[in-house]
C-alpha positions as CSV (number, residue, x, y, z in Angstrom):
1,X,-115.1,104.7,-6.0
2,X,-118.8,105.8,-6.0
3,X,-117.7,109.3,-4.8
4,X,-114.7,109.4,-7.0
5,X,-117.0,108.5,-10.0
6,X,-119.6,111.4,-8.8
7,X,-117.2,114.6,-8.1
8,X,-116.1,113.2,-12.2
9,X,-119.9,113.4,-13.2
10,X,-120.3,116.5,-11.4
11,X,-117.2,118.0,-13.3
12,X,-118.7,116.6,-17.1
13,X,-121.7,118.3,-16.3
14,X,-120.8,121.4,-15.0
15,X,-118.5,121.5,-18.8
16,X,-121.7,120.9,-20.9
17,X,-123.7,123.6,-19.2
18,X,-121.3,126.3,-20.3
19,X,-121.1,124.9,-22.9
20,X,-124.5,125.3,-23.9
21,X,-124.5,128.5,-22.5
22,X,-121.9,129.7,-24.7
23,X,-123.9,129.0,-28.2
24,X,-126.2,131.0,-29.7
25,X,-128.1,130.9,-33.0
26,X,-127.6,133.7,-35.0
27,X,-131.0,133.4,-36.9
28,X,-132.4,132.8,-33.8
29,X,-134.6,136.2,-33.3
30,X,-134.5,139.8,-34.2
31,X,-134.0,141.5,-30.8
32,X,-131.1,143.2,-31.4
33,X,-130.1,144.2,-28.1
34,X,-127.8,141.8,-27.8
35,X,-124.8,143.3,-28.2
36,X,-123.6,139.8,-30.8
37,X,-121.7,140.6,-33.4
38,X,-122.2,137.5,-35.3
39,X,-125.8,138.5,-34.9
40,X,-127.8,138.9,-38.9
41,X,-130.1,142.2,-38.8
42,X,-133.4,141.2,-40.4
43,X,-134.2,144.1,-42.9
44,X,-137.9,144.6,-44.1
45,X,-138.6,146.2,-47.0
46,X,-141.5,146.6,-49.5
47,X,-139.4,146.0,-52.8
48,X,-141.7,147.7,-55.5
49,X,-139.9,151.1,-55.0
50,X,-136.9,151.1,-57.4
51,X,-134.7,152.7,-57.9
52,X,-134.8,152.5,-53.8
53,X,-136.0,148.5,-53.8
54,X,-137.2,145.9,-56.3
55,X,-136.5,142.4,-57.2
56,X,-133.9,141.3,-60.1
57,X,-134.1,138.8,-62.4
58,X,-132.9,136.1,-60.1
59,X,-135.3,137.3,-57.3
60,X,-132.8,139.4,-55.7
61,X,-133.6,142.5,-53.6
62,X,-131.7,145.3,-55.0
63,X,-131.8,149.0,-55.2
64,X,-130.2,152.2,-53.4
65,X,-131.5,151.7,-50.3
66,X,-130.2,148.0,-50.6
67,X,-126.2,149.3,-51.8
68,X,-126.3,152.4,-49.0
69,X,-127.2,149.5,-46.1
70,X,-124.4,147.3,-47.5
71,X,-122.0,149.8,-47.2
72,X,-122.7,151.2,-43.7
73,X,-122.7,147.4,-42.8
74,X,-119.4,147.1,-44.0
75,X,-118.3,149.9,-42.1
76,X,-119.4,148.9,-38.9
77,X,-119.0,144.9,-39.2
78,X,-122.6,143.5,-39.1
79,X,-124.6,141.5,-41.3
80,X,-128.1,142.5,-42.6
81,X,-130.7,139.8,-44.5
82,X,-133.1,141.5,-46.4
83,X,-136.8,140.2,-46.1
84,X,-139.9,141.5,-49.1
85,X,-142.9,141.5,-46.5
86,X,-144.7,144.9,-48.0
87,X,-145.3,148.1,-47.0
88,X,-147.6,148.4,-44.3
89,X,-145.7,145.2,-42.8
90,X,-142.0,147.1,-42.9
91,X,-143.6,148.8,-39.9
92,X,-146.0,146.3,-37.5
93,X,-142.8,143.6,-37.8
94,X,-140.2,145.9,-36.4
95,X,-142.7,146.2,-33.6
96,X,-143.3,142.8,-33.3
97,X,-139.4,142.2,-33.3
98,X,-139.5,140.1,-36.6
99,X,-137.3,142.3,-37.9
100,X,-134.6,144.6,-37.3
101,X,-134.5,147.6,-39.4
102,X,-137.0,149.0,-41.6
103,X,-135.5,150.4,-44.8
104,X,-138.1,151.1,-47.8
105,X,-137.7,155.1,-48.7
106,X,-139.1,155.8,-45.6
107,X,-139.6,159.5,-45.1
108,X,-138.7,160.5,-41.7
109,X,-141.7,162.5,-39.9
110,X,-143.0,163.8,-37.0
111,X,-146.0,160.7,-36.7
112,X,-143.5,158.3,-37.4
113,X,-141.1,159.2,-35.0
114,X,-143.4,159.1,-32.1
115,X,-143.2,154.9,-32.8
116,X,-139.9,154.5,-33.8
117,X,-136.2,156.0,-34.6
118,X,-134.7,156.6,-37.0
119,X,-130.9,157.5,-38.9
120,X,-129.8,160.4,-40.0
121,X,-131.5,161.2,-43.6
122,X,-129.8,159.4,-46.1
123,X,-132.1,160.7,-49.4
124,X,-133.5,164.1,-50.2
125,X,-136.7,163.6,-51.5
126,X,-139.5,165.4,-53.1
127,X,-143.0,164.6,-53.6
128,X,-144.8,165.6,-57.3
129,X,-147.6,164.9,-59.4
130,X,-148.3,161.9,-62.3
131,X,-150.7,163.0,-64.3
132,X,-152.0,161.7,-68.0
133,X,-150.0,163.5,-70.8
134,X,-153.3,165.0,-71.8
135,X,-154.2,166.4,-68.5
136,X,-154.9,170.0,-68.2
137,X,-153.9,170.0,-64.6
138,X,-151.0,171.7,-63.2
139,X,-150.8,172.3,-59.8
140,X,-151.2,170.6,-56.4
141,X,-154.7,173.1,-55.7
142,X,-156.4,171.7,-58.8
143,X,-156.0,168.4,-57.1
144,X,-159.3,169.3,-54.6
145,X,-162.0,167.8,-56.2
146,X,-160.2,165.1,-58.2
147,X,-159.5,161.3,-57.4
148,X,-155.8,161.2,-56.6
149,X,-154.2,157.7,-56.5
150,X,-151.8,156.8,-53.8
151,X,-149.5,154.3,-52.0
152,X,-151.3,153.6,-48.6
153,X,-149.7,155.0,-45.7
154,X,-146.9,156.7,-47.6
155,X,-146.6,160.6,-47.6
156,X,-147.8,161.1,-50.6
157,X,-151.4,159.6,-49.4
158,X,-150.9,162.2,-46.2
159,X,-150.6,165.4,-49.0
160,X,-153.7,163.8,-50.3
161,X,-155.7,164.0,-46.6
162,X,-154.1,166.8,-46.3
163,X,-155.9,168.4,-49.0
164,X,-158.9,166.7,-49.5
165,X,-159.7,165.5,-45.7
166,X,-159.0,162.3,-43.9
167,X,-162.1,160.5,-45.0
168,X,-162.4,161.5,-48.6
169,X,-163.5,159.1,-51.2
170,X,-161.6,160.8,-54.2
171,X,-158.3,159.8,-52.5
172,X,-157.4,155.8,-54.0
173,X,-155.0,154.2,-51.7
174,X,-153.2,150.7,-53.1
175,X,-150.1,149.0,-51.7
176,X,-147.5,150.0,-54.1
177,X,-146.5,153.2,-56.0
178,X,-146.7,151.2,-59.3
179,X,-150.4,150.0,-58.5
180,X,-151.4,153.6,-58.3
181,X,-150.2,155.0,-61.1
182,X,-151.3,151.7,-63.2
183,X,-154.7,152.9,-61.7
184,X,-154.6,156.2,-63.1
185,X,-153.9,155.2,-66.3
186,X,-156.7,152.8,-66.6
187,X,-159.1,155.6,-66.0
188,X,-159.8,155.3,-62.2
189,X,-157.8,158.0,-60.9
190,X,-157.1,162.0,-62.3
191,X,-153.5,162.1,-60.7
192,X,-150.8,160.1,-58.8
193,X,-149.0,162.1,-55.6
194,X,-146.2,160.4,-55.3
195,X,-142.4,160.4,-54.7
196,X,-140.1,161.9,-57.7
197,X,-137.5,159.1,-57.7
198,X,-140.3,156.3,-58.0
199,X,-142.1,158.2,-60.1
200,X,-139.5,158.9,-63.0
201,X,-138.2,155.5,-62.5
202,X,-141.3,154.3,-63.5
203,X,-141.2,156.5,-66.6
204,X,-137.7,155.3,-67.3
205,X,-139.1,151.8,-67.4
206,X,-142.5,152.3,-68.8
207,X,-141.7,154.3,-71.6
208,X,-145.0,153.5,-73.6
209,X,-146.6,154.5,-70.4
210,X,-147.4,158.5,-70.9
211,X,-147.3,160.4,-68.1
212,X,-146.9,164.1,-67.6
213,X,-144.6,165.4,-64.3
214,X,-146.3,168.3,-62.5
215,X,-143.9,170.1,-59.8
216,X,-145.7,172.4,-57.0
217,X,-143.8,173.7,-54.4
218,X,-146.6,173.5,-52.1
219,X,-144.8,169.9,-51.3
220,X,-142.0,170.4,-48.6
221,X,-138.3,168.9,-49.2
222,X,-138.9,164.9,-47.3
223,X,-135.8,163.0,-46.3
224,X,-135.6,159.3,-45.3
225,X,-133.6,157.3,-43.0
226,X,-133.7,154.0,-41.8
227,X,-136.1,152.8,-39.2
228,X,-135.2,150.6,-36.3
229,X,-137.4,150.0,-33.4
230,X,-138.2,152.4,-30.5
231,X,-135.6,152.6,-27.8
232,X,-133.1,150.4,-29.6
233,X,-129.9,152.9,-29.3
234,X,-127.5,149.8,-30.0
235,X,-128.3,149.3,-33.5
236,X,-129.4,153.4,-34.0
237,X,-126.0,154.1,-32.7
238,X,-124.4,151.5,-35.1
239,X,-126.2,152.7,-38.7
240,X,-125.3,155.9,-37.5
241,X,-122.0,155.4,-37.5
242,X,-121.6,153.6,-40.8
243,X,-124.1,156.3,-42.0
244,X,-121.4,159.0,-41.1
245,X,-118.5,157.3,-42.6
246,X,-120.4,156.9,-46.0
247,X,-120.9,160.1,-45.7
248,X,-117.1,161.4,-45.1
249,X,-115.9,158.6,-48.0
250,X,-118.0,159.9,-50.8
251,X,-119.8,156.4,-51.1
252,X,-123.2,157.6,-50.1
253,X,-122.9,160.2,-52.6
254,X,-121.4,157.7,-55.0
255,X,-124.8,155.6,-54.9
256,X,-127.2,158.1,-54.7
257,X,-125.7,160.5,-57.0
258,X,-126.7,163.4,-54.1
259,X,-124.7,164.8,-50.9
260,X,-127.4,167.4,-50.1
261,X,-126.0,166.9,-46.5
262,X,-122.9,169.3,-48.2
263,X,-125.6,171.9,-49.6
């Protein structure tokens, strides 16, 4: 009876273990290697960049980049959970595998892509120049000597370096585009570098704000794409694919109004 009543325990056992070897916790961690396709993508973002990210009314994250990852998801069959955790933070918590995908207007470059990969571009972008509507300036070169007003890290604080040098004092970085033109037009900066969607969106929302566009084709065409972490082909391979089928469908053009992948 004793044996009888062992082999039977042995049996339960065994059950349970598989069992509990067969459930996972989808919000469980962002390591997305897992090849789970109940798994939810943790997406950072830094959502003072409309029209590409901001909050709603009913603290939402919204925007174009927010519609464009919908839709590839859709495509392809995953989830994605969108996360506000700032700018500089869109980038040290794909590293640290607290997220999954970075997706902010990033602008695809060289520096970045030594850290992670990215998409295919989504966006054509194009960096210009906020100045006061009183402003005799009108062109990037005018810019040497002047404080310039930036969002850290992004590429319109590179232009800035760029021209000024790395360690100049006359280049203001803060963590949003918003902050930086806000700056300006309290006095503490001549000019904003900064990119043209953002910037006339702000105009479009601030319209007692006055603010003067200033074009230079010194600044090259950008293009962004999302941003997943370094060696992770799974997911790459993935927002790739849904990429190209938004693409092919017409709804990328549909929500960003552009298919300069045609031109």
């Amino acid at each position: 009876m004793k044996q009888k009543f062992s082999v039977l325990l042995m049996i339960i056992t065994a059950v349970l273990v598989l069992a509990a070897c067969g459930t996972k916790d989808n919000n469980s961690g962002s390591d997305s290697g897992s090849g789970d396709d109940n798994k939810v993508y943790m997406v950072g973002t830094e959502a003072t960049f409309a029209p590409f990210e901001s909050i709603d009314a009913d603290g939402n994250i919204v925007g174009i980049d927010v519609d464009i990852l919908q839709a590839i998801a859709d495509e392809v069959g995953i989830q994605v959970q969108w996360r506000n955790v700032g700018w500089d933070a869109v980038f040290s918590m794909i590293n640290n595998k607290e997220t999954d995908i970075g997706a902010s207007g990033i602008t695809i470059t060289e520096d970045r892509q030594k850290t992670f990969d990215f998409t295919e571009p989504y966006y054509e972008s194009k960096l210009l120049i906020a100045v006061p509507v009183d402003s005799t300036i009108s062109s990037l070169a005018e810019l040497e000597n002047k404080k310039i007003a930036v969002q850290i890290n992004a590429t319109g604080h590179v232009a800035a370096k760029k021209l000024q040098g790395e360690t100049s004092k006359n280049i203001l970085a803060f963590d949003s585009q918003p902050l930086a033109i806000q700056e300006m037009l309290n006095g503490n900066a001549d000019a904003v570098i900064g990119d043209n969607a953002v910037v006339y969106e702000y105009m479009k929302a601030n319209p007692d704000k006055k603010l003067k566009i200033v074009e230079d084709d010194a600044f090259e065409r950008e293009y962004y794409g999302l941003m997943v972490r370094k060696g992770n082909k799974e997911l790459l391979d993935k927002l790739n694919e849904g990429l190209q089928k938004i693409k092919e469908n017409g709804k990328l053009e549909e929500i960003t109004g552009s298919a300069f992948w045609n031109e």
